[in-house]
C-alpha positions as CSV (number, residue, x, y, z in Angstrom):
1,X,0.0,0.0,0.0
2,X,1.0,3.5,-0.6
3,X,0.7,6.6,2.0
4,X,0.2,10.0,1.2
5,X,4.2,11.2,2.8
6,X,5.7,9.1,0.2
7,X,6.4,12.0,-1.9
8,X,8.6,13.8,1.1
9,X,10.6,11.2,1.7
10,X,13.9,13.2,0.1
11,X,13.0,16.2,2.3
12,X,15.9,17.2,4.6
13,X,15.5,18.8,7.8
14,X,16.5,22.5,8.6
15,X,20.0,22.4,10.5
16,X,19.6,23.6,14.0
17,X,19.7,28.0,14.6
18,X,23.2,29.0,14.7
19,X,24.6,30.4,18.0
20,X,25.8,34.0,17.5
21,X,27.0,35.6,21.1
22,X,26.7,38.9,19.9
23,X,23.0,38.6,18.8
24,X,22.4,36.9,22.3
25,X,23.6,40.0,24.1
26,X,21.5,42.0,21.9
27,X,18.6,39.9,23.0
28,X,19.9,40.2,26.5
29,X,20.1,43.8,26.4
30,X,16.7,44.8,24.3
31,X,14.6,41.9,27.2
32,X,16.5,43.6,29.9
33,X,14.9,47.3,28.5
34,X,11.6,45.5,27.5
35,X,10.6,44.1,31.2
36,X,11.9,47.5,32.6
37,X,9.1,49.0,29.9
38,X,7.0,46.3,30.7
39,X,7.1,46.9,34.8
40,X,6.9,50.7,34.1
41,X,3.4,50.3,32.0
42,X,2.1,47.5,34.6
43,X,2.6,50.0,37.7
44,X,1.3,53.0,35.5
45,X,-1.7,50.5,34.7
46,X,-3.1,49.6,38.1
47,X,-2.0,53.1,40.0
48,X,-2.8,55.9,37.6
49,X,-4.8,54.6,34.7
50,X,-8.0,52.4,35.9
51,X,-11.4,53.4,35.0
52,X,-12.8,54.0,38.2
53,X,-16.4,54.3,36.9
54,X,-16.1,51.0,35.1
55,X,-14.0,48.3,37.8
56,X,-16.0,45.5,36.3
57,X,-13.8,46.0,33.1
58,X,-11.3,47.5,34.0
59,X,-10.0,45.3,36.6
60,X,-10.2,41.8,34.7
61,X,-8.1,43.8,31.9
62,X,-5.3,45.2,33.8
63,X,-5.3,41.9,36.2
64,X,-4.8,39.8,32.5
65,X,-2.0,42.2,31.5
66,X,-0.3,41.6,34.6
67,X,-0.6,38.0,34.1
68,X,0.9,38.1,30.5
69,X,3.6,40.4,31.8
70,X,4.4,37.5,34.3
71,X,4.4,35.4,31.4
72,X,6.9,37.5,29.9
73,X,9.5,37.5,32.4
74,X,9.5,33.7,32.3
75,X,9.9,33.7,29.2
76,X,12.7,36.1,28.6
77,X,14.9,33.8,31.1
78,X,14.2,30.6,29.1
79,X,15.6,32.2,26.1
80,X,18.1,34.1,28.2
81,X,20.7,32.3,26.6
82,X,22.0,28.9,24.5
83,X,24.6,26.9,26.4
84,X,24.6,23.5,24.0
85,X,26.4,20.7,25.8
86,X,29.4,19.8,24.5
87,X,29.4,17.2,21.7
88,X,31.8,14.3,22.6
89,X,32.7,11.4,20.6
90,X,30.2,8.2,21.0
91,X,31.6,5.6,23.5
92,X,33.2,2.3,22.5
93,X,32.4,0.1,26.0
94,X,29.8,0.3,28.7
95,X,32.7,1.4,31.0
96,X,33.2,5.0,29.1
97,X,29.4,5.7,30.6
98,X,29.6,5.0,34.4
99,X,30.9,6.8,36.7
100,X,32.3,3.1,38.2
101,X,33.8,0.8,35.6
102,X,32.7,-2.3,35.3
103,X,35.5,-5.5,36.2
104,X,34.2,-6.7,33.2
105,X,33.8,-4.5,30.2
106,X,31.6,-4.9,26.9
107,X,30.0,-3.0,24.2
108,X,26.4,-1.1,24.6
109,X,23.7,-2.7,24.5
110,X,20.5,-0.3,23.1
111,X,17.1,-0.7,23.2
112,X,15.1,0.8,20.1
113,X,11.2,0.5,21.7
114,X,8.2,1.4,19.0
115,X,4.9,1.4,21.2
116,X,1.9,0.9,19.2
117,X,-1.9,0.7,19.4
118,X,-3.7,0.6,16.1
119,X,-1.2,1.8,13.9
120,X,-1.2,0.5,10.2
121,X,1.4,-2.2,10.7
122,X,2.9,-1.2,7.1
123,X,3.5,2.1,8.8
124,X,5.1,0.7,11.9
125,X,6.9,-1.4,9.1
126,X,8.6,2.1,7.5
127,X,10.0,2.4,11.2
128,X,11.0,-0.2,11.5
129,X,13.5,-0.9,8.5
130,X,14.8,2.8,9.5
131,X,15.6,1.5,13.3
132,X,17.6,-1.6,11.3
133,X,19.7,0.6,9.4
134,X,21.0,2.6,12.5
135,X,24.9,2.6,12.5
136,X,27.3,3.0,14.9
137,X,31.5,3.4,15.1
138,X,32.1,0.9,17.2
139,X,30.7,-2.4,18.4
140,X,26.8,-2.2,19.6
141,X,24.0,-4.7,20.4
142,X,20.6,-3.0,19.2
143,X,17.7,-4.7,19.7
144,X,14.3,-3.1,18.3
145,X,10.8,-4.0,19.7
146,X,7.5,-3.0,19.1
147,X,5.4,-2.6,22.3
148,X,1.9,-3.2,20.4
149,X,-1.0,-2.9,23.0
150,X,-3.3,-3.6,20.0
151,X,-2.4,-7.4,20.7
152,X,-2.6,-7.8,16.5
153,X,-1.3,-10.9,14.8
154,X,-0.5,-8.9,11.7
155,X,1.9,-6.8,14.1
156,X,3.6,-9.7,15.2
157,X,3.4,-10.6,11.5
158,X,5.1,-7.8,10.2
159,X,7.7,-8.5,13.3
160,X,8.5,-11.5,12.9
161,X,9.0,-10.5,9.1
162,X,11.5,-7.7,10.0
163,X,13.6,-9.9,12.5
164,X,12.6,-7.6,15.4
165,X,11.0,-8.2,18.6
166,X,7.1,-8.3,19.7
167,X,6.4,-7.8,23.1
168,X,2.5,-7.1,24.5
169,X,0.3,-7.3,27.5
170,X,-2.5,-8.8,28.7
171,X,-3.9,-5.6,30.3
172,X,-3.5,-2.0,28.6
173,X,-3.2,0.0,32.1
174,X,-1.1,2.9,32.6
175,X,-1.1,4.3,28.5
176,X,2.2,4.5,26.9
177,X,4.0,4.4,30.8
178,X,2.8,0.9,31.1
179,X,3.3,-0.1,28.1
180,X,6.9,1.3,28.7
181,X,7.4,-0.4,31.8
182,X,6.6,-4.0,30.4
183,X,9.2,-3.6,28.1
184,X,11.4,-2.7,30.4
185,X,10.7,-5.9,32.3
186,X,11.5,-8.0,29.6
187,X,14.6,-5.8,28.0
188,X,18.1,-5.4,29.5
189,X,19.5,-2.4,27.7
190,X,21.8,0.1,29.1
191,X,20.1,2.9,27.0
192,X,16.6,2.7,25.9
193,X,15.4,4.8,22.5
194,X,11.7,5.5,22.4
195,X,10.2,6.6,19.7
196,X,6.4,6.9,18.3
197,X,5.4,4.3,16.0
198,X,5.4,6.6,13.1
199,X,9.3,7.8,14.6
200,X,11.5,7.3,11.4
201,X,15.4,7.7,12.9
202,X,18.3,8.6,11.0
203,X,21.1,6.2,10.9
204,X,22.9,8.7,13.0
205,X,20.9,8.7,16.3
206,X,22.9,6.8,18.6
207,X,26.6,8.1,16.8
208,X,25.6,11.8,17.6
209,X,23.5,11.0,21.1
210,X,25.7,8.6,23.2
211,X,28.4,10.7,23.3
212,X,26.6,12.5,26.0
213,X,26.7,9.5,28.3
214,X,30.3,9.9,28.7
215,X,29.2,11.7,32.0
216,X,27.8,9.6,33.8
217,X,25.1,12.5,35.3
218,X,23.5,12.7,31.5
219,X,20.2,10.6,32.6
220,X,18.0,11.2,29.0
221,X,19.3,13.3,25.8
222,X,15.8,14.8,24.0
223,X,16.0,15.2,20.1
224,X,13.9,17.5,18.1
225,X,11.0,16.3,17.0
226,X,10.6,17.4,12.5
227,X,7.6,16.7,10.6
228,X,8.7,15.6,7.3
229,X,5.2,16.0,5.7
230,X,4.1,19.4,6.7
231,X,2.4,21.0,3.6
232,X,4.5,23.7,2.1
233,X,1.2,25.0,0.4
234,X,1.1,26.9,-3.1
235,X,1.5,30.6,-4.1
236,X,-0.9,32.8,-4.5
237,X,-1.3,32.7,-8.4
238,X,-1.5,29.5,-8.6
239,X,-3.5,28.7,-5.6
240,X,-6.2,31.1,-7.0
241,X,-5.5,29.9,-11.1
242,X,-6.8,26.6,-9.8
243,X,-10.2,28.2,-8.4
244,X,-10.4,31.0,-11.1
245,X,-8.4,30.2,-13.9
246,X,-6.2,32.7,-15.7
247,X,-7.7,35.5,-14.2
248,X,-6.9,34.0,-10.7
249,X,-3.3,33.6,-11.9
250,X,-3.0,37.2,-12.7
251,X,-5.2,38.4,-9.9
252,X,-2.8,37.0,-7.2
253,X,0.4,38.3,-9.3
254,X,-0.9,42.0,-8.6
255,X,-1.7,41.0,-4.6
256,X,1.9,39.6,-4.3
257,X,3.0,42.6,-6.4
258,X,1.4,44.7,-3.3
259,X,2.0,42.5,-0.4
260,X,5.0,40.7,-1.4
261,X,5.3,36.9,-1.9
262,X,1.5,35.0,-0.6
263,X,1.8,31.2,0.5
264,X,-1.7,29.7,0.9
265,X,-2.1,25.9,3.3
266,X,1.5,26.0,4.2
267,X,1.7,24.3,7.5
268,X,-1.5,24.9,8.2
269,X,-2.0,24.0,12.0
270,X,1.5,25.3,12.5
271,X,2.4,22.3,13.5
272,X,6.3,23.3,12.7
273,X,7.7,22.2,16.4
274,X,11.3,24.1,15.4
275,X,10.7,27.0,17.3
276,X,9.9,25.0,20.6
277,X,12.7,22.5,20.2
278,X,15.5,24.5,18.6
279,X,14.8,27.8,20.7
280,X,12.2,27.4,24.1
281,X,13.6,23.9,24.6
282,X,17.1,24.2,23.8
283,X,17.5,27.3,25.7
284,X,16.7,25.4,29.1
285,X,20.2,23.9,29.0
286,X,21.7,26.3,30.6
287,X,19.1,25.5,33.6
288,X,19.3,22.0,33.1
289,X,16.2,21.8,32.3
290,X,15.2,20.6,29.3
291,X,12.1,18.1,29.6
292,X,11.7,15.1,28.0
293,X,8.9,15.2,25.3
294,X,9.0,11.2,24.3
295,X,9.4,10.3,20.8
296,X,13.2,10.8,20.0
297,X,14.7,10.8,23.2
298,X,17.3,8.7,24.6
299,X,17.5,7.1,28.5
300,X,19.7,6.0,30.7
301,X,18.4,2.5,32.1
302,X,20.1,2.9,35.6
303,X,18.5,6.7,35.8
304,X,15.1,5.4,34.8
305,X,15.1,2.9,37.7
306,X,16.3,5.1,39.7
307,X,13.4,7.7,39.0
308,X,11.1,4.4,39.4
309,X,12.5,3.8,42.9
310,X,12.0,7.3,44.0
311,X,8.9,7.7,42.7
312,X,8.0,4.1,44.3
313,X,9.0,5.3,47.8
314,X,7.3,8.3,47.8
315,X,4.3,6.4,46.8
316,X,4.8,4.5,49.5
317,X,5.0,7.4,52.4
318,X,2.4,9.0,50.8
319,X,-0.4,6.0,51.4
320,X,1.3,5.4,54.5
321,X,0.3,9.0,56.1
322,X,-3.4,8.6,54.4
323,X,-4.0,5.6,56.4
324,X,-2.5,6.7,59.3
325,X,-4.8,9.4,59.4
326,X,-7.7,7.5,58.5
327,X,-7.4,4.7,61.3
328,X,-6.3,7.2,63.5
329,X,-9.3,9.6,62.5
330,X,-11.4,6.5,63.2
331,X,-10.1,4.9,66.5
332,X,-9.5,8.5,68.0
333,X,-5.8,6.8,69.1
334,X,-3.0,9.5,68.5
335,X,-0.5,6.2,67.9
336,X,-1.2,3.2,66.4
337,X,-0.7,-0.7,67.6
338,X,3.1,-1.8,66.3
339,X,1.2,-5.1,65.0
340,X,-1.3,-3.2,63.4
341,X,1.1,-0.7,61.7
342,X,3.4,-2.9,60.1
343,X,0.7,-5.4,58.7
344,X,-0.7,-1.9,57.0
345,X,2.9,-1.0,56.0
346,X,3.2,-4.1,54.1
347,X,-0.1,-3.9,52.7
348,X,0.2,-0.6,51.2
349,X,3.9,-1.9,49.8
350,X,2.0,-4.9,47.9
351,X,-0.5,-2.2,46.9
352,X,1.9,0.2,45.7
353,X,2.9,0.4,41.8
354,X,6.5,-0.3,41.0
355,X,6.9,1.3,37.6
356,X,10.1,3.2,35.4
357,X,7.8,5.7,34.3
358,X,4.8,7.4,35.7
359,X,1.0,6.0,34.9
360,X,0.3,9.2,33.6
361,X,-0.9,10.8,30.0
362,X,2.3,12.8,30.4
363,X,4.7,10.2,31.0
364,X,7.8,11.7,29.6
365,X,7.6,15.2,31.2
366,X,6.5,13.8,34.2
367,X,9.6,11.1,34.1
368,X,11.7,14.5,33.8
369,X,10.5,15.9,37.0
370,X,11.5,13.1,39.0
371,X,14.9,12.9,37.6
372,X,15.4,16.8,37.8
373,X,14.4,16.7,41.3
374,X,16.5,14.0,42.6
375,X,19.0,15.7,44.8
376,X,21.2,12.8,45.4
377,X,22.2,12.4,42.0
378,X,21.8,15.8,40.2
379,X,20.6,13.8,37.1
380,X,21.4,16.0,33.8
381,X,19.1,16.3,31.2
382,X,20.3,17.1,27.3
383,X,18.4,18.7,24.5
384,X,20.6,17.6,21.3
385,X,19.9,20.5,18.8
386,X,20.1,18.1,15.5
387,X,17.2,16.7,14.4
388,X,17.9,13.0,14.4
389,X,14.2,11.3,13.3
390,X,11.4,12.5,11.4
391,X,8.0,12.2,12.3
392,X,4.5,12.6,10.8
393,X,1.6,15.7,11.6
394,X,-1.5,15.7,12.7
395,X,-3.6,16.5,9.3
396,X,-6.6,17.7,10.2
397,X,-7.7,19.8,12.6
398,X,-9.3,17.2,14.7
399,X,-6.2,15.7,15.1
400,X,-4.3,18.6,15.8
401,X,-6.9,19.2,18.9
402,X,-6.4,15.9,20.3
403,X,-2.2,16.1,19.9
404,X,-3.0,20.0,22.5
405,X,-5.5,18.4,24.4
406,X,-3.2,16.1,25.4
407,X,-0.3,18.6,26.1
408,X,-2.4,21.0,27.9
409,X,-4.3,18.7,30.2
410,X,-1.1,16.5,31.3
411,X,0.9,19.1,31.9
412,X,-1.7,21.0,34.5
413,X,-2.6,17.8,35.9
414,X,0.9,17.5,36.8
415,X,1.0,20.7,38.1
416,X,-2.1,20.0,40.1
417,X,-1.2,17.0,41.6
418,X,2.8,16.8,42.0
419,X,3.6,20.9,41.0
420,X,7.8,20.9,40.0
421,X,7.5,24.0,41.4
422,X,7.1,22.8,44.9
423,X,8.6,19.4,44.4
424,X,11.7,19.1,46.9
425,X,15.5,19.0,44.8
426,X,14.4,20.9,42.3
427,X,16.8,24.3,41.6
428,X,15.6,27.5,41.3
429,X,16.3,27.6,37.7
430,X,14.9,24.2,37.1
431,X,11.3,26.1,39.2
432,X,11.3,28.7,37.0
433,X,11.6,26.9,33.5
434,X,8.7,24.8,34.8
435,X,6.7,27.7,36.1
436,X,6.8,28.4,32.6
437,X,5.5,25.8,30.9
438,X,2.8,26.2,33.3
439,X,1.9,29.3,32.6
440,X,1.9,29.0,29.6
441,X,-1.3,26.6,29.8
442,X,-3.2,29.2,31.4
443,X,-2.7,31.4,29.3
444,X,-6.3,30.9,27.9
445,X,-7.9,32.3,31.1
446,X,-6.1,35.9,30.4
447,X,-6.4,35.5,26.2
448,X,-10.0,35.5,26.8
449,X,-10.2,38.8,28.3
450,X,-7.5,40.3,25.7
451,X,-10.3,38.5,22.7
452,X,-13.3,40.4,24.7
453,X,-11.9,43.5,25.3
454,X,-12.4,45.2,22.2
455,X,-15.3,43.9,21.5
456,X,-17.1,45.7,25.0
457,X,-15.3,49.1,24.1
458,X,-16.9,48.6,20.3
459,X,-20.5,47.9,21.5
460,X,-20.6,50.2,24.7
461,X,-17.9,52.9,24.4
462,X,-16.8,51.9,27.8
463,X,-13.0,52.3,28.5
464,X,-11.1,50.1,31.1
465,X,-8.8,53.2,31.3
466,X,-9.1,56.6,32.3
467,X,-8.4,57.8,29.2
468,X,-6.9,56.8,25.7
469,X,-4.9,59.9,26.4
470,X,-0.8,60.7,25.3
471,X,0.1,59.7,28.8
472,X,-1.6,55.9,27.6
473,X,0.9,55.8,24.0
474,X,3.6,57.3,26.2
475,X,3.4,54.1,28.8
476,X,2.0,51.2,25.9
477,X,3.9,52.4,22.6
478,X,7.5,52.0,23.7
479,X,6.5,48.4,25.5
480,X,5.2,47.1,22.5
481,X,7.9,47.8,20.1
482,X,10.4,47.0,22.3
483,X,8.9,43.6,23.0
484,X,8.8,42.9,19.3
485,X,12.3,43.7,19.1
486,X,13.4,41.4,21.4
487,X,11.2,38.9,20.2
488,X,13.4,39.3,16.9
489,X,16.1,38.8,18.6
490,X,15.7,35.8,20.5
491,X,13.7,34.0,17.3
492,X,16.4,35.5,14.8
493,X,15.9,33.1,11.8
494,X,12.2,31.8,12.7
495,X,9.1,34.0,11.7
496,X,7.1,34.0,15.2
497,X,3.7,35.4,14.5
498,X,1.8,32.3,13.0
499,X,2.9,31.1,16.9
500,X,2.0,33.6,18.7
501,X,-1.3,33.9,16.7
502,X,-1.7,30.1,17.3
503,X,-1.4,30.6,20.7
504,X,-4.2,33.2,21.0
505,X,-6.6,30.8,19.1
506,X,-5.9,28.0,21.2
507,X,-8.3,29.0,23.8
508,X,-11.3,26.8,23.6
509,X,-9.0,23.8,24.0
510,X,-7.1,25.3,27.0
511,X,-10.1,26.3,29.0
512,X,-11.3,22.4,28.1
513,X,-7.8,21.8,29.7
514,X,-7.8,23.6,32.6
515,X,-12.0,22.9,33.4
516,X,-11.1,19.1,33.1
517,X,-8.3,19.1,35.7
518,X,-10.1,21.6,37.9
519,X,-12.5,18.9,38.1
520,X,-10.5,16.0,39.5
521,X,-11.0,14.2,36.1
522,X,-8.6,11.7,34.4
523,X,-7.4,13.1,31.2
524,X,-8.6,10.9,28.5
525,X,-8.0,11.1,24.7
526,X,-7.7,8.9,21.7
527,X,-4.7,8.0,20.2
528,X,-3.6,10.2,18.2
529,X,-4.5,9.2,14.3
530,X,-1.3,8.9,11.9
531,X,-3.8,9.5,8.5
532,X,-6.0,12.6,8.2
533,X,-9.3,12.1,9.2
534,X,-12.2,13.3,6.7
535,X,-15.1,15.3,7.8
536,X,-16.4,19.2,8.4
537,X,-14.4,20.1,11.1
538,X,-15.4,23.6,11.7
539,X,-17.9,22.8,14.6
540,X,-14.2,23.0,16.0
541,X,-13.9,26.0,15.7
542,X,-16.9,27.7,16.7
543,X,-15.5,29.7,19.6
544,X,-12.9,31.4,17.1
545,X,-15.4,32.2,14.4
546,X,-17.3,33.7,17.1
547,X,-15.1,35.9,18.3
548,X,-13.9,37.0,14.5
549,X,-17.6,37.6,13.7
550,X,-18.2,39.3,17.0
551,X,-15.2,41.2,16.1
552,X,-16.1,42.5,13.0
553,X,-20.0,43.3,13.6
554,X,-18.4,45.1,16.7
555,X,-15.9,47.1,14.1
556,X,-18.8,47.9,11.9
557,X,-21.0,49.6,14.8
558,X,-18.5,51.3,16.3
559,X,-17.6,53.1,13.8
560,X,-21.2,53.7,12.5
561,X,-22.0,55.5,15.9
562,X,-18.7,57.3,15.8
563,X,-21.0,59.2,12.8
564,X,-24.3,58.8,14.2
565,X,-23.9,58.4,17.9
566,X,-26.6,56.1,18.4
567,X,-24.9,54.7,21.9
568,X,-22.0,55.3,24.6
569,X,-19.0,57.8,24.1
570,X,-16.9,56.4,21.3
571,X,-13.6,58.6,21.6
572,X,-11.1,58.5,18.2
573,X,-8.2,57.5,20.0
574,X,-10.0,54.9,21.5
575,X,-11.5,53.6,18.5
576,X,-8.3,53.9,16.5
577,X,-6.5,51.6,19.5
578,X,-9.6,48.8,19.8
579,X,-9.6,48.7,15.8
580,X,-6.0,47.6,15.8
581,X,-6.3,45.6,18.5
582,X,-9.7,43.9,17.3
583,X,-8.2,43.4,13.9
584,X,-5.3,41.8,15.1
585,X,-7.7,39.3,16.6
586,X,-9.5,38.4,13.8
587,X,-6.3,37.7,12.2
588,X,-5.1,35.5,15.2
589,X,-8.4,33.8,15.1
590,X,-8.4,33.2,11.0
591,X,-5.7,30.8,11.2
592,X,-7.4,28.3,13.1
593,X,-10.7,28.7,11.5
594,X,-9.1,28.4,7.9
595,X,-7.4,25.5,9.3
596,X,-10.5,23.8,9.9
597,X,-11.4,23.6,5.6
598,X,-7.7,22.6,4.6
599,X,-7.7,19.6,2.6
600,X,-4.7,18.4,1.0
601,X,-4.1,18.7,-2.5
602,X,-4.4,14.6,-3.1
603,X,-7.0,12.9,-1.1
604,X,-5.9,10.1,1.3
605,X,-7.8,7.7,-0.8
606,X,-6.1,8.3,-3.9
607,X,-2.6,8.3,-1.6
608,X,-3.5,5.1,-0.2
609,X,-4.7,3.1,-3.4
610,X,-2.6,0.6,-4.5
């Protein structure tokens, strides 16, 4: 069978941003100037700008800039600077990798793990023969599984076909974690590999990676993650030639005449992960605190165990004090029976999971919180800046929802239940890089009110400040620019506004995030699909197309009773500053809702036909 990626298969992935020192102290120096701007407009905000006659506005607004502001800081000292981790030549023995030789020394032995649910086993298959073609310098055992909780004969099949092993369960408890940790029981390598079942590496993976294991602190190395099948999309002329004919051709040669060059369904979901990998994530190396994000990483055994242990005994206490508290809140003892407690104690042990990674939708960045809070062994974490494995997209939008669902919800259930930023051994750098990822996630709770905003002013000609007055531009201009020019800075090389526009868009599933987890409710989700799902997705996006529509009618009667004044006390500064602002939100808000008609230029059906 065919698949609709095969014509990508030559693409090549970007190399990783090049480090230039004096463009880092630029950034360092415009950030350092922007959060000075920034803290001078926030305390010019709540002491000497509210509208006074309109709190109920005013306050949510200034209390969401504030918020965003905090955002900012955190994320000006992720990107404060690169510090890569030396590149060291990959290890010939076992004994170049531990801290205490072995009497006994030998070559690696790797684990290449592909879990699997109901993945098209001729997909797996593509993998697979890309996992047996890994090479390496010196001597190696690799030994490639797939973990297929689908319990399929043809996956065992196709396995048995390749010359690589099968492993499965009876049960499919803890998702991917559990699958995980029965491979684990049944595998003895020193370093395990996991990748997706769609996870194509490079025969270069293990060469450029295990040279980081030389110290024997490195407990995971993290490799960025590249969709090789994003869709670069068409230009203008010939995406309208195709709808209008030669007048479409010549109608979008005099728009990119005006605008410049027009690209129409390139990446549509934005799904391009470089900016997260190759700056946000490898920018926490100089905080050692780069998470592991799954597919493409590397792991030490020993430090996996380790994080197992840790996690097992803290399990442990934890019951331990719950039923101390409940017999005690029972019997009304303040101690209990000696007999009694250690029968309990060794109750809760058989009742208490032993497993390498954490039952959890999140595995990996949970997995990376243990490890980076470990104060006996310091454990390092790596993020390796060259991409080393190419995955597939989500292709439609439903997809693309579940994929941030996913994110969102494990990563505030996390914080909910075992927050990294309270977590004991964790360093105040590691705190602050997972504060904000965290924050990030709520970010939908302060969007909302920057979406709204301009929409009240439009249809009431309330203000949530005083006055859109020169002291207003003399306190918001300067922060603005000078937050895009730092933003330049720190992104030199990737255009950032499809991501930040994303981000402002993502609300609806955020909010479903954060609601969820309020709740006390397990974060489910279906596996994510590796083919693009048909169907009208645009009941998706009905909160976007709301607020563009909302937007716009808004626009249209403001203006109106700026002529007429049929209602409130429209003011032209004010009106010139909510345009702007609604306009941008409509854009931010387009993305997504265009996103939810893209259909690729071959139909799956046709890809897939023999």
């Amino acid at each position: 069978m065919g698949f609709y990626f095969e014509g990508f298969e030559d693409r090549k992935p970007p190399p990783p941003l090049p480090h230039s020192p004096a463009r880092e102290l630029l950034f360092q120096l415009l950030a350092t100037i922007n959060l000075t701007l920034g803290a001078w407009y926030i305390w010019w905000r709540w002491t000497d700008s509210l509208n006074y006659d309109a709190l109920w506005f005013a306050i949510p607004l200034v209390v969401a800039e504030t918020c965003a502001y905090i955002g900012l800081v955190l994320f000006s000292i992720n990107l404060w600077q690169t510090r890569d981790y030396p590149r060291r030549p990959p290890p010939e023995t076992i004994n170049d990798c531990l801290a205490q030789p072995l009497e006994e020394d030998r070559p690696l032995h790797v684990d290449l793990f592909f879990p699997s649910y109901d993945e098209e086993p001729e997909l797996v298959r593509l993998s697979i023969r890309d996992a047996k073609a890994v090479s390496y310098p010196h001597g190696i055992d690799i030994r490639i599984a797939i973990l297929d909780d689908g319990k399929r004969p043809a996956m065992a099949a196709m396995a048995q076909e390749e010359g690589v092993g099968y492993i499965t369960r009876e049960d499919n408890v803890g998702f991917k974690a559990g699958n995980l940790r029965n491979a684990m029981e049944q595998t003895s390598g020193d370093f395990i590999v996991i990748c997706d079942a769609d996870t194509r590496p490079f025969s270069t993976i293990l060469e450029h990676t295990l040279g980081y294991f030389r110290d024997p602190d490195v407990a995971w190395v993290q490799t960025p993650q590249w969709f090789f099948d994003l869709p670069e999309g068409k230009r203008l002329p010939q995406w309208l030639q195709a709808r209008l004919g030669t007048p479409g051709h010549w109608l979008g040669r005099l728009a990119e005449r005006v605008y410049g060059p027009v690209t129409i369904g390139q990446d549509p979901f934005v799904n391009d992960p470089q900016m997260f990998y190759d700056v946000i994530q490898r920018r926490r190396n100089w905080a050692n605190a780069s998470f592991c994000c799954g597919a493409g990483s590397i792991h030490r055994r020993e430090a996996v165990m380790e994080a197992a242990l840790k996690s097992y005994s803290e399990n442990i206490d934890k019951q331990r004090r719950q039923q101390d508290q409940k017999i005690k809140a029972l019997t009304g003892e303040q101690e209990l029976n000696p007999q009694l407690q250690q029968m309990m104690d060794t109750q809760t042990i058989l009742d208490t999971e032993f497993t390498p990674y954490k039952f959890h939708v999140s595995e990996d960045i949970y997995t990376s919180v243990v490890l980076h809070s470990d104060p006996d062994r310091n454990w390092k974490s790596v993020m390796h800046p060259q991409v080393e494995s190419k995955m597939l997209s989500p292709q439609d939008l439903q997809t693309w929802m579940i994929q941030r669902f996913k994110y969102a919800g494990g990563t505030l259930d996390i914080a909910k239940n075992d927050n990294p930023l309270f977590r004991p051994g964790m360093t105040f750098r590691q705190r602050l890089m997972y504060a904000t990822t965290v924050w990030s996630y709520l970010g939908a709770l302060w969007n909302v009110v920057f979406l709204l905003s301009p929409i009240v002013y439009l249809l009431t000609g309330i203000a949530p400040v005083s006055a859109y007055s020169q002291s207003f531009y003399l306190h918001f201009i300067p922060f603005i620019v000078m937050n895009e020019l730092a933003t330049m800075a720190a992104t030199w090389g990737l255009a950032g506004f499809k991501g930040k526009a994303n981000y402002l868009a993502f609300f609806p599933v955020n909010l479903r995030a954060i609601w969820t987890v309020l709740r006390g409710r397990q974060i489910k989700f279906p596996t994510t699909p590796k083919e693009r799902q048909e169907g009208n997705f645009f009941h998706l996006v009905l909160p976007q197309a709301g607020v563009m529509a909302l937007t716009l009618l808004a626009l249209v009667l403001g203006w109106l009773n700026m002529e007429f004044q049929w209602y409130g006390d429209h003011s032209l500064s004010g009106m010139i500053v909510n345009t702007f602002w609604g306009l941008n939100n409509v854009v931010a808000m387009s993305g997504l809702v265009f996103a939810a008609f893209w259909r690729p230029d071959v139909a799956p059906a046709e890809a897939s036909a023999p």
